[in-house]
TIZA-428353 format. One record per residue (C-alpha): residue number from 1; x, y, z; residue in one letter. Coordinates in nm, 3 decimals, always signed. Layout:
BEGIN
+-----+---------+---------+---------+------+
| pos |      c1 |      c2 |      c3 | code |
+-----+---------+---------+---------+------+
| NUM |       X |       Y |       Z |    A |
...
+-----+---------+---------+---------+------+
This chain:
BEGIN
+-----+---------+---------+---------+------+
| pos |      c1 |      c2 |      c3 | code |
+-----+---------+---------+---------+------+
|   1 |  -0.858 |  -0.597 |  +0.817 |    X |
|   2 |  -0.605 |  -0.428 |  +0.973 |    X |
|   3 |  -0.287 |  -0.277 |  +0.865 |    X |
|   4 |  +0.012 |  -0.143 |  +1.074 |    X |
|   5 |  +0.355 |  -0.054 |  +1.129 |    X |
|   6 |  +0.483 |  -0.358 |  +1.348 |    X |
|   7 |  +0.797 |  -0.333 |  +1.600 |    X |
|   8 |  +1.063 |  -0.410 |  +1.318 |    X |
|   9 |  +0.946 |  -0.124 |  +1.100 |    X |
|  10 |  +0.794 |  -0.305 |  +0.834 |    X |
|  11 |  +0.416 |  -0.312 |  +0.699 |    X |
|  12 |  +0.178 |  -0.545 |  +0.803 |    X |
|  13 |  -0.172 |  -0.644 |  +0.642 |    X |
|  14 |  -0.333 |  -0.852 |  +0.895 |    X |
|  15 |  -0.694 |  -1.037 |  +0.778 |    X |
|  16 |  -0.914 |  -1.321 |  +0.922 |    X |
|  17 |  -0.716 |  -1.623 |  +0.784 |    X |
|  18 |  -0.386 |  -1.447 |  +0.677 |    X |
|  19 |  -0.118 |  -1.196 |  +0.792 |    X |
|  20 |  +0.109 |  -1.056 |  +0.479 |    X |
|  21 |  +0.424 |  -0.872 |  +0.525 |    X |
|  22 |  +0.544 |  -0.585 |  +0.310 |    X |
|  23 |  +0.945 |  -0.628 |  +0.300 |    X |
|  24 |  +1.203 |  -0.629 |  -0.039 |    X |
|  25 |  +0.873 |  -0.860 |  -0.138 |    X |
|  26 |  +0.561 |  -0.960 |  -0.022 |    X |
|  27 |  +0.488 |  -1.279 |  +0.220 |    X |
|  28 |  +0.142 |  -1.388 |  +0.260 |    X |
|  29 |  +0.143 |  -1.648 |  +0.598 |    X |
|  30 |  +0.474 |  -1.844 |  +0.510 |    X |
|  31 |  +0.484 |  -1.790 |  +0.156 |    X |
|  32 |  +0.712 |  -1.516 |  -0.037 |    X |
|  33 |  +0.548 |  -1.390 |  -0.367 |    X |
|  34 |  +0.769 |  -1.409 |  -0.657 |    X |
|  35 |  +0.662 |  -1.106 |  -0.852 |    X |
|  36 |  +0.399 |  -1.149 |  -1.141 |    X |
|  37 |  +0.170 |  -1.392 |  -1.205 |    X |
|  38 |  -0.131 |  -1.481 |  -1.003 |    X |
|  39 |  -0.152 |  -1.604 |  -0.614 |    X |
|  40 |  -0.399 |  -1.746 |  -0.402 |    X |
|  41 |  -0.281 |  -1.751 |  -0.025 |    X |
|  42 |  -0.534 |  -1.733 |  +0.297 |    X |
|  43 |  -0.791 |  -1.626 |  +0.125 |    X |
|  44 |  -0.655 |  -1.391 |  -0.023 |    X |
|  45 |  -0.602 |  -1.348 |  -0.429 |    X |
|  46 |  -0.339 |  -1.138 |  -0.555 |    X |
|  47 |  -0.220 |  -1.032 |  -0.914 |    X |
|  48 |  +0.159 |  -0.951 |  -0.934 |    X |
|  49 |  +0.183 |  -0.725 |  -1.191 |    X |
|  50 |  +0.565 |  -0.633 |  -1.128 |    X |
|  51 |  +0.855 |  -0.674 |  -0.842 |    X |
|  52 |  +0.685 |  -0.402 |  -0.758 |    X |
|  53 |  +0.345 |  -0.328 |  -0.849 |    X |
|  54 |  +0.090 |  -0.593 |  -0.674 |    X |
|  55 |  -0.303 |  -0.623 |  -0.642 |    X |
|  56 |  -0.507 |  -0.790 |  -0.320 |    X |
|  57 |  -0.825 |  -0.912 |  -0.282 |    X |
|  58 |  -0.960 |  -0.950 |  +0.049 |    X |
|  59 |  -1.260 |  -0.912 |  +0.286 |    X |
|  60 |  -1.443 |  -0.731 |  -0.015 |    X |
|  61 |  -1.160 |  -0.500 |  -0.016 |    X |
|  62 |  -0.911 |  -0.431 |  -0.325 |    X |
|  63 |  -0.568 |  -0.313 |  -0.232 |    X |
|  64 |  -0.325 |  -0.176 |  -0.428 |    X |
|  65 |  +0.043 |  -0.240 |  -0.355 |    X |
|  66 |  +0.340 |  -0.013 |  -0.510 |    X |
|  67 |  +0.688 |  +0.021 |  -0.368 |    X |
|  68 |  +0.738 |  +0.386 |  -0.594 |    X |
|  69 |  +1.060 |  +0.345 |  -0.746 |    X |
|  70 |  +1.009 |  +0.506 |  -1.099 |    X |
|  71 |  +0.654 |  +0.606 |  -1.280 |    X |
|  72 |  +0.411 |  +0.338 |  -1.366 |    X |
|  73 |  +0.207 |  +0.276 |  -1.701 |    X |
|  74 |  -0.110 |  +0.353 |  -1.808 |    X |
|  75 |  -0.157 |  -0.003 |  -1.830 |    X |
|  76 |  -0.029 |  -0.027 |  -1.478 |    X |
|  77 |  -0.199 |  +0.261 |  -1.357 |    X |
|  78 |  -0.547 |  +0.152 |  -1.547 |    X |
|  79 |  -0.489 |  -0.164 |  -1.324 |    X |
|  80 |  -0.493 |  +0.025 |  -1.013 |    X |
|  81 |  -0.752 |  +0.205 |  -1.072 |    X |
|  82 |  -1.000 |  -0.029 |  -0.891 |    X |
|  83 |  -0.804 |  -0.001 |  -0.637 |    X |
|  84 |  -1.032 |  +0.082 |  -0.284 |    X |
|  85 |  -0.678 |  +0.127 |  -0.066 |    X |
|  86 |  -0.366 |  +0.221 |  -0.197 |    X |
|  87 |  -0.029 |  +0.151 |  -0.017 |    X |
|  88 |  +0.259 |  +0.313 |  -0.136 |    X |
|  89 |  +0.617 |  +0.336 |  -0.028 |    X |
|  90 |  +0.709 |  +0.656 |  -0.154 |    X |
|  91 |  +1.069 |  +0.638 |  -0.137 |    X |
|  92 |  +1.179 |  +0.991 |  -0.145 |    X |
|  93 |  +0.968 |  +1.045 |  -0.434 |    X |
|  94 |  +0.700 |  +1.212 |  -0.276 |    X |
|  95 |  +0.596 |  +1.441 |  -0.586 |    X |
|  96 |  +0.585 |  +1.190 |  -0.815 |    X |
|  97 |  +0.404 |  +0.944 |  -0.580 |    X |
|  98 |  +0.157 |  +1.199 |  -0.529 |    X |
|  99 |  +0.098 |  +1.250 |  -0.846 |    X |
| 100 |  +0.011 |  +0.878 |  -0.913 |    X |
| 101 |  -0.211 |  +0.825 |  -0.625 |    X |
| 102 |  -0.392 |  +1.094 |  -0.789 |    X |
| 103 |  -0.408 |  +0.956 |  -1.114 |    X |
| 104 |  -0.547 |  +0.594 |  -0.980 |    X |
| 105 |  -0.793 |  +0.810 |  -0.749 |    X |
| 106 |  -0.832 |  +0.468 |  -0.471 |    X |
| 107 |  -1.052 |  +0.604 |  -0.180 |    X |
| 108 |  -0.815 |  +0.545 |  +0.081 |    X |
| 109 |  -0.399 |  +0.614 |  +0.031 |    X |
| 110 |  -0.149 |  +0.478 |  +0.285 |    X |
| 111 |  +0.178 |  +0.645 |  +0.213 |    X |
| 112 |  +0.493 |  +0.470 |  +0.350 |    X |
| 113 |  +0.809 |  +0.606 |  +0.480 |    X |
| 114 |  +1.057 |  +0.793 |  +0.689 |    X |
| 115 |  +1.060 |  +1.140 |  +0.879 |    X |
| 116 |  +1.187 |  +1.279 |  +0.609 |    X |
| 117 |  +0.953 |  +1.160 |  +0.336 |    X |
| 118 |  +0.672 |  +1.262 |  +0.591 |    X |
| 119 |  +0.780 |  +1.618 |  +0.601 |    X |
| 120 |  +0.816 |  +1.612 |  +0.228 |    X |
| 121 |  +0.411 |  +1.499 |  +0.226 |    X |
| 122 |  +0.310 |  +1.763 |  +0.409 |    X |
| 123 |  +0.507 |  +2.043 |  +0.207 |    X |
| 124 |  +0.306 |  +1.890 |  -0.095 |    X |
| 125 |  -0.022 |  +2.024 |  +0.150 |    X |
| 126 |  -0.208 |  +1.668 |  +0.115 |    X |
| 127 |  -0.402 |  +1.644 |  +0.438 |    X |
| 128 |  -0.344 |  +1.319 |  +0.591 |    X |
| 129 |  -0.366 |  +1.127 |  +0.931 |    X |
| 130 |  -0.030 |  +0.972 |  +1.053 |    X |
| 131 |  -0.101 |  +0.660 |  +1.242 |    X |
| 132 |  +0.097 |  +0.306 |  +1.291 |    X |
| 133 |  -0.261 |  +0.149 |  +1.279 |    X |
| 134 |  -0.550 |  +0.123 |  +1.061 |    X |
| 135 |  -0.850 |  -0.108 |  +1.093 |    X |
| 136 |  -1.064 |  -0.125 |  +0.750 |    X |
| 137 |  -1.420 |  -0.253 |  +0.597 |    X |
| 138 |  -1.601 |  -0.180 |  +0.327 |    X |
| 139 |  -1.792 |  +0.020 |  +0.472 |    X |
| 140 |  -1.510 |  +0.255 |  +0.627 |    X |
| 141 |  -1.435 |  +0.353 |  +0.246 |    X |
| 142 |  -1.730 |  +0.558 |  +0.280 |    X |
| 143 |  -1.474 |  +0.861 |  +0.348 |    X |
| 144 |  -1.353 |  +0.879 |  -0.036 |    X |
| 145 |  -1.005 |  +1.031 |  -0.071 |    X |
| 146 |  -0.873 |  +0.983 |  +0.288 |    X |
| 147 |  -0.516 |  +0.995 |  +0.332 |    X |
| 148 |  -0.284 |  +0.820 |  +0.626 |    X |
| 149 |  +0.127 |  +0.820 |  +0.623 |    X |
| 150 |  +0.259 |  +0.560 |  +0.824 |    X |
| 151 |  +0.663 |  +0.598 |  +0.919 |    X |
| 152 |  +0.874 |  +0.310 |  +0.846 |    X |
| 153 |  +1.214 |  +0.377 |  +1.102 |    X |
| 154 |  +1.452 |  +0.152 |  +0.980 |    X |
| 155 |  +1.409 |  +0.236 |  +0.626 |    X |
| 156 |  +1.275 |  -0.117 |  +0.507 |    X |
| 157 |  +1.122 |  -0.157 |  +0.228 |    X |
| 158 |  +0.815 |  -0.297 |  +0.123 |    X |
+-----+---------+---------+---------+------+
C-alpha cells in the first residue's frame, strides 16, 4: 500500500483494488463513509467509530484513522490500540496528539499537517521522516515506533 500527499493537498491511501481519500470524510473508490458503523469497500473493511475516529483493514495491515480535534476515550483509544499505522491530522494540537499516539503505541505514526504544525513536531523532539510518500507491508512494520509527518498545504482536512 501506499500512502501520499497528492497534488490537491489531501491524503491518499492507495491499495491493490481501492484508492481512499482523507478529506472533511473518508471516500473509499466512489463511496463517502458516513461516520460509524461498519464498511466494506475494495477490499477493504473499516469500523467508523466516530466523524472522526476510523479503523482499516487492508493488505494484512490495520490502520488507524483520527482527524485530532479534542482527546479520545479509553474506549476509543483501547480500539486503536491494534492499530499497525496510525494517521493523524494533528490540527494544531501537536502536544496533545503526541500524547495519544503514545498512548495507542501503533508501530508506524503518520502525522498530518501544515508548516506550522511541522515545526511544532519537532519542538516536541519526536524524530520523524517528512516525506509526501510512503509505500508499506507487513513486513516494513518491522521498524516499531517509526515516525513520518506529511504537510498538507492547503490546510484540508482529513
Amino acid at each position: 500500500m501506499i500512502i501520499s500527499a497528492n497534488k490537491s493537498g489531501l491524503v491518499e491511501l492507495k491499495t491493490k483494488k481501492a484508492s481512499v481519500l482523507f478529506n472533511d470524510q473518508i471516500r473509499i473508490n466512489d463511496v463517502d463513509l458516513e461516520g460509524a458503523g461498519e464498511y466494506e469497500i475494495g477490499e477493504i473493511s473499516v469500523q467508523g467509530i466516530e466523524d472522526y475516529l476510523y479503523i482499516l483493514n487492508s493488505e494484512d495491515l490495520t490502520i488507524g484513522v483520527i482527524d485530532y480535534k479534542c482527546k479520545i476515550s479509553e474506549e476509543q483509544t483501547e480500539a486503536l490500540s491494534d492499530a499497525d499505522v496510525l494517521i493523524i491530522r494533528i490540527n494544531g494540537e501537536v502536544k496533545e496528539a503526541v500524547e495519544q499516539v503514545n498512548r495507542i503505541e501503533p508501530k508506524v505514526a503518520i502525522y498530518l499537517g501544515d508548516e506550522k504544525s511541522k515545526t511544532r513536531l519537532q519542538e516536541t523532539g519526536i524524530d520523524f521522516d517528512s516525506t509526501d510518500q510512503i509505500k508499506l507491508t507487513k513486513s516494513d512494520l518491522e521498524l516499531e515506533g517509526k515516525s513520518y509527518f506529511m504537510q498538507l498545504n492547503n490546510g484540508e482536512h482529513i
